[in-house]
C-alpha positions in Angstrom: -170.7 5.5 56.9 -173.9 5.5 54.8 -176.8 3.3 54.8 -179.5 2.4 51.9 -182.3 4.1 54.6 -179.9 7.4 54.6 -180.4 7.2 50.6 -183.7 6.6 50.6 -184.6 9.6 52.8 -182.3 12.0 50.5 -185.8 13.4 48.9 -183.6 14.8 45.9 -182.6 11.1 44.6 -186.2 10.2 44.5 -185.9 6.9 45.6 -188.4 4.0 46.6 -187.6 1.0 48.5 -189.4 -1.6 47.1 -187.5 -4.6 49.1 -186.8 -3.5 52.5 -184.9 -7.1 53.3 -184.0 -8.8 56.7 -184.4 -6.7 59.6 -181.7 -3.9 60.0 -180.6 -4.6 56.9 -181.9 -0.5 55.6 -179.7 1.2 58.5 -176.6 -1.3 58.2 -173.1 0.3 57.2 -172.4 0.4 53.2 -169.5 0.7 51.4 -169.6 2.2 48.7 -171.9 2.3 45.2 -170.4 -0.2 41.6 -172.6 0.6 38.7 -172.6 -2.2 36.1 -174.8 -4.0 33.6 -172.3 -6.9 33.3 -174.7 -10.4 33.6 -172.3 -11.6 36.6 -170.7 -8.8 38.2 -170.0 -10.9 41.4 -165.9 -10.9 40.7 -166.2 -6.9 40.9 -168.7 -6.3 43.7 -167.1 -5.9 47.1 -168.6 -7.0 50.0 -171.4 -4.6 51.1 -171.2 -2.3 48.2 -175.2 -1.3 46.8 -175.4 -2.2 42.7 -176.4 0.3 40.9 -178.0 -1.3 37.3 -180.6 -0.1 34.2 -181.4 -3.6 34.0 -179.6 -3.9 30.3 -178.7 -7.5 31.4 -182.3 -8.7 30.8 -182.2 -11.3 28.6 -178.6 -12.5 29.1 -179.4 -13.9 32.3 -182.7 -13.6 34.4 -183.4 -11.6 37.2 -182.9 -14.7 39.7 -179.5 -15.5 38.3 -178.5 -11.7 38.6 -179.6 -11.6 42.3 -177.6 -14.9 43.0 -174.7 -13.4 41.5 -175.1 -9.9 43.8 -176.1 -12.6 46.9 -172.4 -14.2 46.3 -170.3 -11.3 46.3 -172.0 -10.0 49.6 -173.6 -6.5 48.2 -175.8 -4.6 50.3 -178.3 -4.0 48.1 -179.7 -3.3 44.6 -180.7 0.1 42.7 -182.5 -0.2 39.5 -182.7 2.9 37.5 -185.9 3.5 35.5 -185.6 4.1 31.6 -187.8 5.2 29.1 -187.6 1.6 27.4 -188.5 0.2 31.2 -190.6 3.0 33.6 -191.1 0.0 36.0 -188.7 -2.6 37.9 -189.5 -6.0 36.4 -191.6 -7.9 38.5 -189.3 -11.0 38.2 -186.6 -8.7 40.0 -188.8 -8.1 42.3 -189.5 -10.8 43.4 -186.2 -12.4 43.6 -185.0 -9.5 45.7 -187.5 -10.7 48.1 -186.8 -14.3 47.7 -183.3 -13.8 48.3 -184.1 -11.2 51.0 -181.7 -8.7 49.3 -183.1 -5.2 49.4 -183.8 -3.4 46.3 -184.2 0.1 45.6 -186.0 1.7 42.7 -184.5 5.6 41.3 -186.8 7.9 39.3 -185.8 8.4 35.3 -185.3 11.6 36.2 -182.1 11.4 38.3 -179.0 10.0 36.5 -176.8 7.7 38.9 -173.9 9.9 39.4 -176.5 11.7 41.6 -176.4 8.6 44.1 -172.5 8.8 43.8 -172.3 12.6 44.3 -174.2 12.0 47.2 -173.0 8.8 48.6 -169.3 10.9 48.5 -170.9 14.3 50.4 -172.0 12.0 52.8 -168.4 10.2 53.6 -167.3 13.9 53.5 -169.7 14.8 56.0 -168.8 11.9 58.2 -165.1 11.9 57.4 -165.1 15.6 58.8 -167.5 15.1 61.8 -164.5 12.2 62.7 -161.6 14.3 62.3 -163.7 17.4 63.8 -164.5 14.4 66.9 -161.0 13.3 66.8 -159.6 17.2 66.9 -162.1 17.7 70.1 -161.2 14.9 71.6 -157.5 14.9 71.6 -157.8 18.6 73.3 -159.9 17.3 76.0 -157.2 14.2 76.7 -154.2 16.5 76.7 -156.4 19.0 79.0 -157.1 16.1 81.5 -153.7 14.6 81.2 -152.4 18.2 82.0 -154.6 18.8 85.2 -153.7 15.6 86.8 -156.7 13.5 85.7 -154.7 10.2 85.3 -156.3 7.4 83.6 -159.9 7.8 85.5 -160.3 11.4 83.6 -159.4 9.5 80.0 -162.0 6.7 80.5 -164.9 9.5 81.8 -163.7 11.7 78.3 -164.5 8.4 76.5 -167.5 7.5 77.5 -169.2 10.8 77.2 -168.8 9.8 73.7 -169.7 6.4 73.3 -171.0 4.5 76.3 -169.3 1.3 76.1 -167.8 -0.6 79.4 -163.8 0.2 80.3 -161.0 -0.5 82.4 -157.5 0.3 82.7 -155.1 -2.7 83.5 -151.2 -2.5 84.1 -149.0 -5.3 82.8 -148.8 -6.6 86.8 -152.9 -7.2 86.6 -153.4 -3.7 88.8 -157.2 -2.0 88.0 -156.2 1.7 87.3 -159.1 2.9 86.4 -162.7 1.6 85.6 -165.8 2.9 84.1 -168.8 1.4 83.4 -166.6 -2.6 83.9 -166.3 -4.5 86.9 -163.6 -6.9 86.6 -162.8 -9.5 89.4 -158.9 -10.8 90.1 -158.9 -13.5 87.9 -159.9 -11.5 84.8 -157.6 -8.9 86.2 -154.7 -11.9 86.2 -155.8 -12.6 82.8 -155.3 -9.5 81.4 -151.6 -9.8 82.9 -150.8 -12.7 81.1 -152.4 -11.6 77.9 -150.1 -8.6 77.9 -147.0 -11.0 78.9 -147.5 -12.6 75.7 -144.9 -12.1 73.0 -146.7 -10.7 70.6 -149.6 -9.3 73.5 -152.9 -10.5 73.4 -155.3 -8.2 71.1 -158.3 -10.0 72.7 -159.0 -12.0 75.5 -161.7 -14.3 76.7 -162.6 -12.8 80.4 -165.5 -15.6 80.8 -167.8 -18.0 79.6 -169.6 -14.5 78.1 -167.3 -11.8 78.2 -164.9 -11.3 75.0 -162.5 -8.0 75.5 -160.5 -6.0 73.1 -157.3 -4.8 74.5 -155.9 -1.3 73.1 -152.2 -1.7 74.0 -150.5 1.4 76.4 -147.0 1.4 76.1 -143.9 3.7 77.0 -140.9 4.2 75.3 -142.0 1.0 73.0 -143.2 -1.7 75.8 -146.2 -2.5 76.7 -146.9 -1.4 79.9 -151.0 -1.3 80.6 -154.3 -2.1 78.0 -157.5 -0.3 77.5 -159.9 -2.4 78.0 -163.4 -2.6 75.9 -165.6 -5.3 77.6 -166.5 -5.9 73.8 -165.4 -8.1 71.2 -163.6 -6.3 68.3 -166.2 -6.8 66.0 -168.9 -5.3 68.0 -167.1 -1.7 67.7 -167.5 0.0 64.7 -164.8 2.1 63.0 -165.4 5.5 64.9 -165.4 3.6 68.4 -162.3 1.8 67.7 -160.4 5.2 66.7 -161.5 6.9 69.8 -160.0 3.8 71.7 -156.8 3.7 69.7 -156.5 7.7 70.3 -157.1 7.3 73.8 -154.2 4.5 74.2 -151.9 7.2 72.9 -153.3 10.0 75.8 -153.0 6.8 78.3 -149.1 6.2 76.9 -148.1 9.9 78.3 -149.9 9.3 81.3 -148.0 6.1 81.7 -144.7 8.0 80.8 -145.5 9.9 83.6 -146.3 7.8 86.2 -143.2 5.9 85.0 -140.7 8.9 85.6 -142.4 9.5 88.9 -141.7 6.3 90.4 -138.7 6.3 89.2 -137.5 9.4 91.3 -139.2 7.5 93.9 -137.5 4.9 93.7 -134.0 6.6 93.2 -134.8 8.8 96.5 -135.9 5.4 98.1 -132.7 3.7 97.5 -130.6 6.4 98.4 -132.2 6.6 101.6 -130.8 3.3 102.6 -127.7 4.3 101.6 -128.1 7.4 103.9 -128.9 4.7 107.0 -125.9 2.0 106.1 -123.7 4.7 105.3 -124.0 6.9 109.0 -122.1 9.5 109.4 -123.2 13.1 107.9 -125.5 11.4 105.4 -127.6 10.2 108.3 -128.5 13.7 108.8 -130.3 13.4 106.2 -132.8 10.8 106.6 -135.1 12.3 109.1 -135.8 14.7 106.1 -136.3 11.7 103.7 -138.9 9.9 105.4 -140.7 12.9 106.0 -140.9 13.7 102.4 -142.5 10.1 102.2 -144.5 11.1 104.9 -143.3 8.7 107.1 -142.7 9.6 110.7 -138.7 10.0 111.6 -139.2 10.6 115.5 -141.7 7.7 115.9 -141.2 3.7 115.9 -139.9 2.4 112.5 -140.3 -0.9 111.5 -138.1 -2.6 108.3 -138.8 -5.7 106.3 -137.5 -7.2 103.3 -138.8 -9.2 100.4 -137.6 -11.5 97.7 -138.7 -14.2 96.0 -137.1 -17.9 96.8 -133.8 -19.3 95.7 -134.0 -20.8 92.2 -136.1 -17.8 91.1 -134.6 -14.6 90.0 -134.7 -12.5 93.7 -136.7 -9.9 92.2 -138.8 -8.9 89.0 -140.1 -5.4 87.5 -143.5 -4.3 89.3 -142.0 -6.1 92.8 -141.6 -2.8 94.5 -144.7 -1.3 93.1 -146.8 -4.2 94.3 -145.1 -4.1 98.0 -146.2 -0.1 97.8 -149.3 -0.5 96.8 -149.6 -2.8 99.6 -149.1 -0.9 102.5 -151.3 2.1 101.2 -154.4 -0.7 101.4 -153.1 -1.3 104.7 -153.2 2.6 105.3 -149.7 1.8 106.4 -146.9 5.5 105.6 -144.1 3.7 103.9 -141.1 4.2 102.2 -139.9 1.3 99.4 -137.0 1.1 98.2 -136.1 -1.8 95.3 -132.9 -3.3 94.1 -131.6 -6.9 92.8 -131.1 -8.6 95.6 -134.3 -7.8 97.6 -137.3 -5.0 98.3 -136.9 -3.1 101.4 -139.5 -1.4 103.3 -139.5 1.2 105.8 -142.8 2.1 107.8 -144.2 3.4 110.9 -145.3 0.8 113.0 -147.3 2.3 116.6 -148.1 -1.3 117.2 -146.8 -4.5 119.0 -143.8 -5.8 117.3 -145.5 -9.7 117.4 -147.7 -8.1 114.7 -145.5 -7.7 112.5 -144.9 -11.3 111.1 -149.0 -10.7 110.6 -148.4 -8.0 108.2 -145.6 -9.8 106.3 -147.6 -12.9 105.9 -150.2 -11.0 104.2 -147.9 -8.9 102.5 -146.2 -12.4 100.7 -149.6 -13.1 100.0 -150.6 -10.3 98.2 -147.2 -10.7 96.4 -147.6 -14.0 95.5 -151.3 -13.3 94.2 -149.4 -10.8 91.7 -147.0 -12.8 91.0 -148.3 -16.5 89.9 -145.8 -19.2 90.7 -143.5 -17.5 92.7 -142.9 -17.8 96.5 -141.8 -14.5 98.2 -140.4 -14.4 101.6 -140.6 -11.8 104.0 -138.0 -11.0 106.5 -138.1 -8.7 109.4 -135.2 -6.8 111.4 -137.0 -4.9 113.8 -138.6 -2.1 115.3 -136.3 1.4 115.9 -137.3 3.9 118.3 -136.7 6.3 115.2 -134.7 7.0 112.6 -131.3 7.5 114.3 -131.6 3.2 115.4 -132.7 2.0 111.8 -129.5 0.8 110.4 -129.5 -2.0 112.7 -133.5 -3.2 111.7 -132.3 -2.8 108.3 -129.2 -4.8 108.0 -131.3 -8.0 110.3 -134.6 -7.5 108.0 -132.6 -8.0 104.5 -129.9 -10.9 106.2 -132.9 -13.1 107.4 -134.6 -12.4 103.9 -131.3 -13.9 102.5 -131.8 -17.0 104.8 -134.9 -17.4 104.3 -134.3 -17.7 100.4 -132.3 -20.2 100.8 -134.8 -22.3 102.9 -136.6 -25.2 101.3 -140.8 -24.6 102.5 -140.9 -23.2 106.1 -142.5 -20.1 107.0 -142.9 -17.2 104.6 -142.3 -14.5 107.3 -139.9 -14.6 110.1 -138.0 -12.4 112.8 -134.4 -12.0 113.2 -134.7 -13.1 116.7 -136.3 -16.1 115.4 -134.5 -16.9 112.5 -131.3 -18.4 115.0 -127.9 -17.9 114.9 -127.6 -21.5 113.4 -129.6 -20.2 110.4 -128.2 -17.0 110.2 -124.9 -18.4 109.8 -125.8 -21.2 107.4 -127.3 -18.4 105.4 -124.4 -16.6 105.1 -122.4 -19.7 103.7 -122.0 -20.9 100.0 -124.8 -23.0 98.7 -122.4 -25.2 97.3 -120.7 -25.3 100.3 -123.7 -26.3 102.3 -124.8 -28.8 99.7 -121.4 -30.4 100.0 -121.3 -30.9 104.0 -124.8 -32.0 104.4 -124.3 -34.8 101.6 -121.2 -36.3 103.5 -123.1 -36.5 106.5 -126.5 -37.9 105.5 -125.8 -39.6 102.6 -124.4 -42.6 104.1 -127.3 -42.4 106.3 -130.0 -42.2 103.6 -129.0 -45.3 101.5 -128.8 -47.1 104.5 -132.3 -46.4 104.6 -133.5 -46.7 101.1 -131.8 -50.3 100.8 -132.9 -51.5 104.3 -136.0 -49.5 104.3 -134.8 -48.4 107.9 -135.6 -45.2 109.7 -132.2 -43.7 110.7 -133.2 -40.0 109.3 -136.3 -40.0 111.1 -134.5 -41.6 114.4 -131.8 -38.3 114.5 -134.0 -36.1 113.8 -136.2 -37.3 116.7 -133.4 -37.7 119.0 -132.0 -34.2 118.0 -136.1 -32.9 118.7 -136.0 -34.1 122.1 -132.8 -33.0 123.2 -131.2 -36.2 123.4 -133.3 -37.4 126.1 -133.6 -41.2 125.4 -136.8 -42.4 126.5 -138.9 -39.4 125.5 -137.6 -40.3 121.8 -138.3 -43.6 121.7 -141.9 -42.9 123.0 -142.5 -40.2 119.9 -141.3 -43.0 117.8 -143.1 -46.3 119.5 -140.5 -48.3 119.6 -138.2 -49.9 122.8 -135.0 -47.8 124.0 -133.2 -50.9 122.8 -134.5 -50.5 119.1 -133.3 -46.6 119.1 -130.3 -47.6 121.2 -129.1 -50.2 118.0 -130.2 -47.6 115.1 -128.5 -44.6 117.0 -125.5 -46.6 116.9 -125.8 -47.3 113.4 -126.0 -43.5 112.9 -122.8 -43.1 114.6 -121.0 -45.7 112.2 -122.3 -44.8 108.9 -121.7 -40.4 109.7 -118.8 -40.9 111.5 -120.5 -38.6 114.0 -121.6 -39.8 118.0 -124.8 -38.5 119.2 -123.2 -38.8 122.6 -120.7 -35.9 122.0 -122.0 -32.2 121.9 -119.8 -31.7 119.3 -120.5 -34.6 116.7 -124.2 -33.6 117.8 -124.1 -29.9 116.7 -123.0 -31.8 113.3 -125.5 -33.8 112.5 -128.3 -30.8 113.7 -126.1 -28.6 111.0 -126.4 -31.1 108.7 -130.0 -31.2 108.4 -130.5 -27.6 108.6 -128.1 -27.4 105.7 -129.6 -29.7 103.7 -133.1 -27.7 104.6 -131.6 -24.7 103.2 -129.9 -25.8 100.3 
């Protein structure tokens, strides 16, 4: 970049700025330099270029009309060059320069204009070569930090002891990875995620009431899989800024690449460590060794639970597993996360009382559900093993009563095996269609009973079924005279063809609801 003030200190060109114009306007970026003496050279200025002129116009138009002319096509400025014929700038010129606030520039006879353009192009040379020279430098030092284990934190310090602008590393699941000179709160955070889940991403985003960002995309193997973030609107960076961002999207891609392949093995190791526990045998030789590679504690209490997100949603979605991990390191929590279609499993150390577990998965489905907006994740629990040699039994209750909880409508996020119920255990392992199906005969009849007679049958069981059967504690839960629930139990019993008064045609109707519950 050059500016009219860098001319005008170039004591060779001889120049003297006899317009400064608005404030700034001497140090602001210029294009280039268009020589002319056309009367209206507007159609052939670009924006920002400075007019170079003898002035040879006079008399075809006036100075004012000339200046309006350089005014519309945006120029930076105006040069007049002194002739023999005129060894001063016309006063007219002048002074429409300063009426129009347009700066203007005077050159001595004695410097032709291919001076100015001999200079203008040494200076882009100059810059063009301090960029690539910039560029060259700081490429070596990314790869360097890349190399050494510096992760995303190194990139953003290499940056900014360039150009000290405010950045932030943000994964496509809204996770900070790195921050320097930006504070950014969990709502921007979840903006950032949903800019970069647009299809095309977001290139800018609007962070607050006053904070515009420009997002450099980060991608791996052609997806977009984090942003740089510059707490600056686009057009506050110039060029150089903005190639030092792009260039360090690249370094952050490999980084990315990286981490990628990482967890990946991770993950692979993870899974196959499950197998290791469901499979027994010689194979579960092998998984003291695993866990200890995880850094989880084989010969100590082990603890699984299982997460998924609720039927009618896909049971789980890229960045689940990373999320759940992430978790339990805030929690300071050794863990082992393994992730698959189905469901997430975890394995951890847990030193603590087993009642404080459901604890920890309710916060966990929280933190989960924070990442993932609009989706209910459940949380089920099988367990706590002595050590490794009792986990296959934690691990096949943990991801069964994640499987029933699923199909439960509302209800508790986290639950036990041991409190789950065989009931729901064994509804959970049924159809869905199945379940639909047998809860409809039964309550159906029931229900447009109730919606034509505005009656209270549903209510009335499920009482009943609350309090064991026992007929006067129902009716006083429900106000009403034993005779009333007397008459609407017996209307139960003809429109289900089931009688509360046998165990068996009770256990139906109680299966009935829960079904419906689930399904």
């Amino acid at each position: 970049m050059f500016t009219l003030g860098a001319l005008a200190r170039t004591l060779s060109l001889e120049l003297r700025v006899l317009v400064p114009g608005p404030p700034g306007a001497m140090e602001a970026e210029v294009t280039w330099v268009h020589t002319t003496e056309l009367p209206d050279p507007s159609n052939y200025v670009r924006e920002r270029e400075l007019v170079l002129t003898n002035g040879l116009w006079i008399g075809q138009v006036t100075p004012a009309e000339f200046v309006a002319s350089m005014k519309r096509a945006g120029a930076a400025g105006v040069m007049f060059g002194l002739l023999a014929t005129t060894p001063a700038t016309p006063g007219e010129l002048v002074d429409a320069c300063r009426e129009a606030d347009l700066p203007l520039l005077e050159i001595s006879p004695r410097v032709p204009f291919t001076a100015v353009s001999e200079t203008v192009a040494a200076m882009y040379a100059e810059e063009r070569q301090s960029v690539l020279v910039g560029m060259v430098r700081r490429g070596d030092a990314l790869a360097r930090a890349i190399s050494r284990g510096a992760g995303a934190s190194g990139v953003l310090q290499i940056l900014r002891r360039d150009h000290d602008l405010p950045l932030a590393v943000v994964d496509r699941m809204g996770r900070l990875l790195a921050e320097a000179g930006a504070r950014l709160d969990d709502e921007q955070l979840q903006v950032v995620a949903r800019g970069l889940a647009r299809r095309p991403p977001a290139l800018e985003l609007e962070l607050g009431p006053a904070d515009r960002a420009t997002l450099f995309l980060v991608g791996a193997v052609g997806d977009v899989d984090a942003a740089l973030i510059c707490l600056r609107p686009v057009s506050a960076l110039d060029r150089i800024e903005q190639d030092a961002l792009e260039q360090a999207a690249r370094f952050l891609s490999l980084e990315v690449a990286k981490q990628q392949a990482v967890q990946a093995i991770e993950l692979r190791f993870a899974s196959e460590l499950l197998e290791m526990v469901l499979s027994g045998g010689r194979r579960a030789a092998e998984v003291p060794g695993r866990l200890q590679a995880f850094g989880v504690d084989a010969g100590g209490p082990l603890a699984v639970c299982a997460i998924a997100f609720a039927e009618g949603e896909a049971a789980t979605l890229p960045g689940l597993a990373e999320v759940v991990g992430e978790f339990f390191v805030t929690e300071g929590v050794p863990v082992v996360v393994a992730g698959g279609t189905q469901d997430v499993v975890a394995v951890l150390s847990w030193r603590y009382p087993e009642d404080g577990l459901v604890s920890l998965a309710e916060r966990l489905a929280g933190a989960v559900a924070r990442r993932f907006t609009g989706r209910r994740p459940v949380v089920g629990l099988g367990g706590v093993a002595d050590d490794s040699a009792g986990l296959r039994e934690p691990l096949t209750r943990s991801r069964e009563t994640c499987r029933v909880l699923r199909r439960s409508r509302g209800g508790p996020v986290a639950r036990t095996f041991a409190e789950l119920g065989t009931h729901r255990l064994l509804l959970g392992l049924q159809d869905a269609g199945a379940l639909r199906g047998f809860a409809d005969v039964v309550l159906v009849p029931m229900r447009e009973h109730d919606v034509r007679r505005g009656g209270e049958l549903e209510v009335t069981l499920r009482a009943f079924l609350d309090h064991d059967g026992h007929w006067a504690a129902t009716a006083a839960s429900l106000h009403v005279h034993v005779n009333t629930l007397r008459n609407r139990l017996s209307k139960i019993t003809e429109l289900t063809g089931r009688d509360v008064s046998r165990t068996e045609d009770r256990v139906d109707l109680f299966l009935a609801l829960e079904a419906d519950a689930m399904s």
